[in-house]
C-alpha positions as CSV (number, residue, x, y, z in Angstrom):
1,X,-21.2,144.9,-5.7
2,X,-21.2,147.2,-2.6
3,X,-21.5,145.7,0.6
4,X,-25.1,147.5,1.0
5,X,-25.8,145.9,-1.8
6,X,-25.0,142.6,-0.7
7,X,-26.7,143.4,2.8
8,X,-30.0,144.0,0.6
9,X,-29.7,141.1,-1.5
10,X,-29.4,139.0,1.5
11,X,-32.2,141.2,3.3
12,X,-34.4,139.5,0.0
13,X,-33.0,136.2,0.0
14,X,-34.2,135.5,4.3
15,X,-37.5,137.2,3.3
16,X,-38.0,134.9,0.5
17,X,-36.9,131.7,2.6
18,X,-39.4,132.8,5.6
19,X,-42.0,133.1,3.2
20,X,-42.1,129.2,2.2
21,X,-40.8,127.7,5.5
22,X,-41.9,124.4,4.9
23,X,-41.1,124.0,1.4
24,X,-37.4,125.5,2.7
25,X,-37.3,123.0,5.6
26,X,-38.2,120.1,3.2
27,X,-35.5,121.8,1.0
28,X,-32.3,121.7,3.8
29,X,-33.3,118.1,5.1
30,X,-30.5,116.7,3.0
31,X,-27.9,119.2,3.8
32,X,-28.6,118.8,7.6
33,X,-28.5,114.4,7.5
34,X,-24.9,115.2,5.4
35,X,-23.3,118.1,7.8
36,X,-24.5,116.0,10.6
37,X,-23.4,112.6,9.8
38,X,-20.3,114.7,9.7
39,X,-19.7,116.4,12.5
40,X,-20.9,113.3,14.9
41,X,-18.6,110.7,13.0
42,X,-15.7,113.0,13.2
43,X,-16.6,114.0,16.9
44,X,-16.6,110.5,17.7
45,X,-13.6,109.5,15.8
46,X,-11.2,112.0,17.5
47,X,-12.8,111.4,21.3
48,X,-11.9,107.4,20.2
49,X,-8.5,108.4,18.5
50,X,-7.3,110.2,21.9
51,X,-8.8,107.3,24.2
52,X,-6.8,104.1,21.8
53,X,-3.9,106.7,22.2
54,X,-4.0,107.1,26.1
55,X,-4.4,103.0,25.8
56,X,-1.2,102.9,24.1
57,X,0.7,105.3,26.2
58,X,-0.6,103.0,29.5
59,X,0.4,100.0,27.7
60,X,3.6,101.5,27.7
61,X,5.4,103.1,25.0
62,X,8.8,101.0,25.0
63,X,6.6,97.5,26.0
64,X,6.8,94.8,23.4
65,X,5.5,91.3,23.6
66,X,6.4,88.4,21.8
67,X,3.4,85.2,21.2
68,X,2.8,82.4,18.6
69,X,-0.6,84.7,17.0
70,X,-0.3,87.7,15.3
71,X,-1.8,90.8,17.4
72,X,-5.6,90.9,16.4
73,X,-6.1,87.4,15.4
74,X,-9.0,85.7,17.3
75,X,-7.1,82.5,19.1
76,X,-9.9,80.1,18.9
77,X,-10.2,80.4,14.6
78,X,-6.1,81.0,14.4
79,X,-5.6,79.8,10.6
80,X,-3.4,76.4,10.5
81,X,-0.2,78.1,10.0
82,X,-0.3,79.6,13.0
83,X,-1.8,76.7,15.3
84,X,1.1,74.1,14.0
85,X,3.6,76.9,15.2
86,X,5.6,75.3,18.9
87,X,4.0,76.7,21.6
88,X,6.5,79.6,23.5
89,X,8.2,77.4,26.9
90,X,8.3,79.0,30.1
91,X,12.1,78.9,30.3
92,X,12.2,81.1,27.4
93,X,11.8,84.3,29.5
94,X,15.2,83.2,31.5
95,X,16.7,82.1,28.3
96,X,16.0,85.6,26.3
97,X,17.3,87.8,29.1
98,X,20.8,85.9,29.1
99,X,20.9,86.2,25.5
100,X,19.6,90.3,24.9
101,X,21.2,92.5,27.1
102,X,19.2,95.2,25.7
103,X,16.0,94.0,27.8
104,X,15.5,96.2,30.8
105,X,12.0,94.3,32.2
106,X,10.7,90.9,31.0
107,X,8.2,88.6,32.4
108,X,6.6,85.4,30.4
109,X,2.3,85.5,31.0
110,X,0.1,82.6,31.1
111,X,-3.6,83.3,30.7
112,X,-6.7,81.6,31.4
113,X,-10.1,82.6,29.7
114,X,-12.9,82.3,27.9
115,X,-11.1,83.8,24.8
116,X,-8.4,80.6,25.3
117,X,-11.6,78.0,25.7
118,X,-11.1,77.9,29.3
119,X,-13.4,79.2,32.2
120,X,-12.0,80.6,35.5
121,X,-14.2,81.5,38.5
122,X,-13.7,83.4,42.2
123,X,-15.6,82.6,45.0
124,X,-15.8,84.5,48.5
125,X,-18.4,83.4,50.9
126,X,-21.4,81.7,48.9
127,X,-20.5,85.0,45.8
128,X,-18.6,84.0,42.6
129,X,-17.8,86.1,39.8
130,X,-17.7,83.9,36.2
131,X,-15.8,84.5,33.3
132,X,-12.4,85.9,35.5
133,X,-9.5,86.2,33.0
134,X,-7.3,84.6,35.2
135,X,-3.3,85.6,34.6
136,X,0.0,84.3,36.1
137,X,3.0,86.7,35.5
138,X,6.3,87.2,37.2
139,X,6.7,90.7,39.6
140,X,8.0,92.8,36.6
141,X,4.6,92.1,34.9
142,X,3.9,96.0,35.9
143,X,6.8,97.4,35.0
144,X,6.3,95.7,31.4
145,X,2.5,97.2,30.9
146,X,2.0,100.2,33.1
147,X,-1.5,100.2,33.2
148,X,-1.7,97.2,36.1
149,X,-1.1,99.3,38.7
150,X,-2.1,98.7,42.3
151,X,-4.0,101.1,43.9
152,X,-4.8,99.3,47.1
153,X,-2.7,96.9,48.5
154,X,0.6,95.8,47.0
155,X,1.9,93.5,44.2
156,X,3.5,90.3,45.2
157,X,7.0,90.0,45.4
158,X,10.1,87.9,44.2
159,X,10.3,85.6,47.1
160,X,6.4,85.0,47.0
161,X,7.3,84.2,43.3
162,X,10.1,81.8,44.1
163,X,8.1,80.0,46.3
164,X,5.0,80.0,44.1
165,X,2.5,81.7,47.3
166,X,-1.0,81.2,46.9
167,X,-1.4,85.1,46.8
168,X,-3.4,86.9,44.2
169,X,-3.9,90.9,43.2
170,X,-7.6,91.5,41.7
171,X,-9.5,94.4,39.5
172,X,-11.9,96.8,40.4
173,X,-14.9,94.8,39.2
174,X,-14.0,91.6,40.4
175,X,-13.5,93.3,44.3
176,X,-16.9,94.9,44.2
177,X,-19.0,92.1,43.1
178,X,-17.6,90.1,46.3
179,X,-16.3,92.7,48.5
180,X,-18.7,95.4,47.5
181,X,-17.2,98.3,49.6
182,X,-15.3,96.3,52.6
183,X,-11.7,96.3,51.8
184,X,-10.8,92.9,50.0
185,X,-7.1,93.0,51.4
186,X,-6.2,90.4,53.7
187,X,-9.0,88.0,53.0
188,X,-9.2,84.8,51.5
189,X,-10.6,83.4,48.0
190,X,-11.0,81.0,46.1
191,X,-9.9,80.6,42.3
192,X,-10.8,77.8,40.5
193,X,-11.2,76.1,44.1
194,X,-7.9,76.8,45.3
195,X,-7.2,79.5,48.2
196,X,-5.6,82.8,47.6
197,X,-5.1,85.7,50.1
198,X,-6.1,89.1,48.3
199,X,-3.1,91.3,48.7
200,X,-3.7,93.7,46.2
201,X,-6.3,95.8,44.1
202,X,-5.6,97.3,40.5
203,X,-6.9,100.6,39.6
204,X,-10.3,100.7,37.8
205,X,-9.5,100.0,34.2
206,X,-12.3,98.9,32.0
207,X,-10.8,97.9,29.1
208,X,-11.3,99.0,25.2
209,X,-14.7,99.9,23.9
210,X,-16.1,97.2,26.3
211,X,-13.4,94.7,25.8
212,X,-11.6,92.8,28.6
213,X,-9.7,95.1,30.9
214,X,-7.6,95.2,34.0
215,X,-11.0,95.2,36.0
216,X,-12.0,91.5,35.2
217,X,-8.4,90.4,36.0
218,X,-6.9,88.2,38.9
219,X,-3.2,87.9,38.8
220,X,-1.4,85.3,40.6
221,X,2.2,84.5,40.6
222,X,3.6,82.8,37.2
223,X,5.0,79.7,39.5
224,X,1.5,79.4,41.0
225,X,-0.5,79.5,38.0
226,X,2.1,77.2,36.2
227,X,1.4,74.4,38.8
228,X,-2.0,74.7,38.8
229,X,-2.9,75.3,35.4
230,X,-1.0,72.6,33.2
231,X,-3.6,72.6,30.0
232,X,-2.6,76.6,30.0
233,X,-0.1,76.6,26.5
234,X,-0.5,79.9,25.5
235,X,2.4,81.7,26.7
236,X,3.0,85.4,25.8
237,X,6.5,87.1,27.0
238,X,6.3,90.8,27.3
239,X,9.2,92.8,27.5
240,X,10.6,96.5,27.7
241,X,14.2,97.8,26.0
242,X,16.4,99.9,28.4
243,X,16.2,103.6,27.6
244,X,19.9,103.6,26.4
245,X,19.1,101.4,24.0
246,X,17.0,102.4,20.4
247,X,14.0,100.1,20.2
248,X,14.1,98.8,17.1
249,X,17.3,97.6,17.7
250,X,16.4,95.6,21.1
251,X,13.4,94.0,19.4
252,X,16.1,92.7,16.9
253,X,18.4,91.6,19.6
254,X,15.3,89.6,21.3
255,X,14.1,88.4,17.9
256,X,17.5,86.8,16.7
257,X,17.5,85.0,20.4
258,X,14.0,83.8,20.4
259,X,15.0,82.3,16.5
260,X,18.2,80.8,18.1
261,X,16.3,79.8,21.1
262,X,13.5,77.6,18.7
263,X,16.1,76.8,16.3
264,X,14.0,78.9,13.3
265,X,16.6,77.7,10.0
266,X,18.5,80.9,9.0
267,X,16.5,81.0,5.5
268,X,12.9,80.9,7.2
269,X,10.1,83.1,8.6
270,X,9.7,83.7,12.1
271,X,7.2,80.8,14.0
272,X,6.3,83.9,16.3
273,X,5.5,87.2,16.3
274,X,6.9,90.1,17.6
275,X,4.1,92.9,19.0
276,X,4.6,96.6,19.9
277,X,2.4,98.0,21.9
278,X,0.6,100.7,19.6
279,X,-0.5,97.6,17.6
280,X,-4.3,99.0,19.3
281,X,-3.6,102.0,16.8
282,X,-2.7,100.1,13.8
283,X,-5.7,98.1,14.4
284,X,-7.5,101.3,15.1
285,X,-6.9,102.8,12.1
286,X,-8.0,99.9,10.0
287,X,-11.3,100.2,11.6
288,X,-11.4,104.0,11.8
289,X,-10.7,103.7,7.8
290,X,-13.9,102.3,7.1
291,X,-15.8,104.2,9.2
292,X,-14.3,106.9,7.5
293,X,-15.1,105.8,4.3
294,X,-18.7,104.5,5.6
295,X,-19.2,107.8,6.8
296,X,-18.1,109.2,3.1
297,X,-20.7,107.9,1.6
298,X,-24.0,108.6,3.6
299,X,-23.2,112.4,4.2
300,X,-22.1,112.7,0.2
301,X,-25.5,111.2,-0.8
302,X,-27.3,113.3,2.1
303,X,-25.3,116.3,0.3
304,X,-26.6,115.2,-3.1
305,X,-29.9,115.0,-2.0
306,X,-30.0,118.3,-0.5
307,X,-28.2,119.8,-3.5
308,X,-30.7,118.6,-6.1
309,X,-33.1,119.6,-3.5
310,X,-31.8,123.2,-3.6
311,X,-31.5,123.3,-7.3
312,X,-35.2,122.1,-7.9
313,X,-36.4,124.8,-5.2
314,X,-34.4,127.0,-6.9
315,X,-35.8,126.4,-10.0
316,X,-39.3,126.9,-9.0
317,X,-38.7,130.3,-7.3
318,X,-36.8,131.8,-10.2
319,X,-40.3,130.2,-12.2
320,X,-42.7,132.1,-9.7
321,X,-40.7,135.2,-9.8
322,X,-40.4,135.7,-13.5
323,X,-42.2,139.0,-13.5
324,X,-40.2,140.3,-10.5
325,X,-36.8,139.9,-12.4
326,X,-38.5,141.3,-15.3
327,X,-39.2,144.4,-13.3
328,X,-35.5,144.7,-11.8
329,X,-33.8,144.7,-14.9
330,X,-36.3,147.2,-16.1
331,X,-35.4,149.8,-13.3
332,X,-31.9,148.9,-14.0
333,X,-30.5,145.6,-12.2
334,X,-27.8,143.8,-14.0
335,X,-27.5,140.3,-14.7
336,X,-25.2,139.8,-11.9
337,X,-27.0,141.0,-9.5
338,X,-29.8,138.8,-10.0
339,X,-27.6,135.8,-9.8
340,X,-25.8,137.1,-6.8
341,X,-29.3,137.3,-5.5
342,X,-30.3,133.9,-6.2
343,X,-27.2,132.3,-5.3
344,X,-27.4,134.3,-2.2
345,X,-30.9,132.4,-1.3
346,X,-29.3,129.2,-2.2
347,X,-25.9,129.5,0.0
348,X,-28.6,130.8,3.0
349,X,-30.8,127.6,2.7
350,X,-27.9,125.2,2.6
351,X,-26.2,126.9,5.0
352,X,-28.8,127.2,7.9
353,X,-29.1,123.4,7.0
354,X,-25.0,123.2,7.6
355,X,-25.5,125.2,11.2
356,X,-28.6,123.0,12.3
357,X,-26.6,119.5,11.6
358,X,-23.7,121.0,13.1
359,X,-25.9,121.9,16.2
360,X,-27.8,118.3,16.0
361,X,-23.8,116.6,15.4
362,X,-22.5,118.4,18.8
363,X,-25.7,116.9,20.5
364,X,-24.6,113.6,19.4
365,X,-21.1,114.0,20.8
366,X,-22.3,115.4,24.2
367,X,-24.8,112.2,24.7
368,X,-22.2,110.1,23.6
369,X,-19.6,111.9,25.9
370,X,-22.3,111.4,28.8
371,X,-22.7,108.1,28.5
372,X,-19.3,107.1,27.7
373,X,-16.8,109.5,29.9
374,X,-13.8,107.3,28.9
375,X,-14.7,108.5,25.2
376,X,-14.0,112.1,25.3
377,X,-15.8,112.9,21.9
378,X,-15.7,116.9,21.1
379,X,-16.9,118.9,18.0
380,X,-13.9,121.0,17.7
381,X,-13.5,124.1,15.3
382,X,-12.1,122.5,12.6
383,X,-15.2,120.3,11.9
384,X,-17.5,122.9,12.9
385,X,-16.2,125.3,9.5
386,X,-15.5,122.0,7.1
387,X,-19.4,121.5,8.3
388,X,-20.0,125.5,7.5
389,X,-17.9,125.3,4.5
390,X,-19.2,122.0,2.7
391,X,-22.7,123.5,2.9
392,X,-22.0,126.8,1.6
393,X,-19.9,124.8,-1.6
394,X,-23.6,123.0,-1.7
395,X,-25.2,125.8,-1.7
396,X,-22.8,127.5,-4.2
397,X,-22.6,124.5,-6.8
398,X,-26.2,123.7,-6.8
399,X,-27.3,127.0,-7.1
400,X,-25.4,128.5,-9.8
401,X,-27.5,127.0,-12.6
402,X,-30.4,128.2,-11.1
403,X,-29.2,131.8,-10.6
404,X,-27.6,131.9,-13.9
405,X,-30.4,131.1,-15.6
406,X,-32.3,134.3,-13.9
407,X,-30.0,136.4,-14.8
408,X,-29.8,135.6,-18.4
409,X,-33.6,136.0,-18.8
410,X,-35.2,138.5,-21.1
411,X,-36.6,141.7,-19.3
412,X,-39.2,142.1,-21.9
413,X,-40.1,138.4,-21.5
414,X,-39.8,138.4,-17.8
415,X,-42.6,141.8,-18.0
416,X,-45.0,139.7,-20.3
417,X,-45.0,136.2,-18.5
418,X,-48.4,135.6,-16.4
């Protein structure tokens, strides 16, 4: 087939399509819910795949943190294994960095929150902000997870640390509700009911897909919160490896001290659990793996649906233009040429479907874009021809009967059917 030819067969096939719009529109329904489904979900899924990364990278990329509950695992429904495990001491810290010389930073974390069965407030003149996730941590606490850093203000220091000062370093949320926009630094609140001067303020961070984050923080010094917060048992140490050193070998350096430091028996399991910090994109990918596979599903039956849809239309028009295939082959059209025509008509419909969900998926991504800047979903090319592509193959598989069934009619039939 020449490619004027092919131009006039296609000429046909957009003539034929604008001739039953509706009935075409109807037709392409399916094709557009599949390619659309599509091209959102995917949009979404690498906007949400480049913000868990960026999360990891701030969590720092040589950070690792050691607690009694594996990372994911809700601590009010921990399964009994885990909740007869000793809790971590807060002389392990000092213990682990005399025993691993491969640790570079380490600090041991206490936490107080709702997610621990505990409630922490802030008050500052007659306005309180519930629900604080309140957090005692030594001064190398951000030099262990990057993301805490201080934009206004400072971070306490070692001596205010040694001498547990009632000093306290708060998030972006937290400083508006009681500050709104005076400058917190220098004034006084009140955590729990005890006094803290405000020396610090940590760079807006709002946390994972609406999760806790640095914003709903306070961060007091680890000897403060220690006095002050006795029923507090849930210890987490975080730690980084020096850059001389390979990381899989300082986790095993702080591991074999943390089992020597709990006396674990040489011939059984840890009774803690060792955490890197991409365990966000191992978790991640669990959850992207059914979305994935949710996703799967609707756009292949959406496909289906629009590729039976195709083939019936198909059908019908190769039916209502009997007579007009009868008379090509009379004047001299092959076979194949009628089915390229047909199969032309069917690859147009499913492909003008393809192009409108693609349109209708990169709408989706730009509203959820808009309304989520921290999620920085984009259609890119890739998923714009898979998009293209998978409705064409539509087009192509549910057509063929169709067209070869057109082509492999009888002329003299065709001329006599009414």
């Amino acid at each position: 087939m020449t490619w004027a030819e092919f131009g006039e067969n296609l000429k046909v096939s957009m003539d034929t399509l604008r001739a039953h719009k509706v009935r075409s529109g109807l037709t392409l329904l399916g094709v557009v819910i599949g390619v659309t489904s599509v091209i959102a979900v995917a949009a979404i899924i690498d906007g949400l795949n480049k913000f868990v990364a960026d999360k990891v990278e701030q969590m720092g990329s040589r950070s690792f943190y050691v607690a009694r509950w594996p990372a994911g695992t809700d601590p009010m429904r921990m399964p009994e294994k885990i909740r007869l495990r000793k809790f971590l001491q807060y002389d392990d810290g000092r213990k682990i960095r005399e025993m691993s010389p491969a640790v570079d930073q380490l600090t041991v974390m206490g936490t107080r929150a709702m997610f621990f069965g505990q409630s922490s407030e802030i008050r500052y003149q007659g306005k309180r902000v519930e629900n604080l996730i309140l957090r005692g941590a030594e001064p190398s606490y951000i030099d262990v997870i990057p993301m805490f850093a201080v934009e206004r203000g400072r971070y306490y220091s070692e001596a205010e640390e040694a001498r547990a000062a009632a000093v306290t370093v708060i998030g972006t949320e937290v400083a508006e509700s009681l500050f709104g926009p005076a400058d917190p630094v220098g004034k006084t609140v009140y955590i729990n009911g005890t006094a803290y001067e405000v020396i610090g303020v940590f760079a807006q961070e709002p946390g994972l897909l609406g999760g806790p984050g640095v914003d709903q923080f306070a961060m007091v010094p680890l000897s403060k919160f220690r006095k002050h917060n006795p029923d507090a048992k849930e210890l987490v140490i975080g730690f980084t490896v020096r850059k001389d050193v390979d990381t899989a070998a300082g986790q095993a350096q702080v591991e074999e001290a943390l089992r020597k430091i709990r006396k674990v028996p040489p011939n059984k399991e840890n009774d803690f659990e060792m955490i890197s910090s991409d365990f966000l994109s191992n978790l991640w990918s669990q959850l992207t793996g059914a979305i994935v596979i949710l996703t799967s599903v609707i756009s292949s039956i959406g496909l289906l649906v629009g590729g039976i849809g195709v083939m019936n239309i198909m059908l019908i028009s190769v039916t209502e233009r009997t007579r007009e295939i009868g008379v090509r082959k009379a004047i001299g059209a092959r076979g194949s040429d009628i089915r390229v025509q047909f199969l032309l008509e069917a690859v147009t419909l499913t492909v003008a479907g393809g192009l409108i969900g693609i349109v209708l998926g990169a709408g989706i991504a730009w509203g959820v874009r808009s309304t989520m800047p921290s999620i920085p979903a984009t259609v890119s090319v890739f998923w714009m021809a898979m998009g293209a592509g998978l409705s064409g193959a539509v087009g192509l598989f549910f057509g063929y009967w169709p067209a070869d069934r057109a082509a492999r009619l009888d002329p003299i039939v065709c001329l006599r059917y009414e």
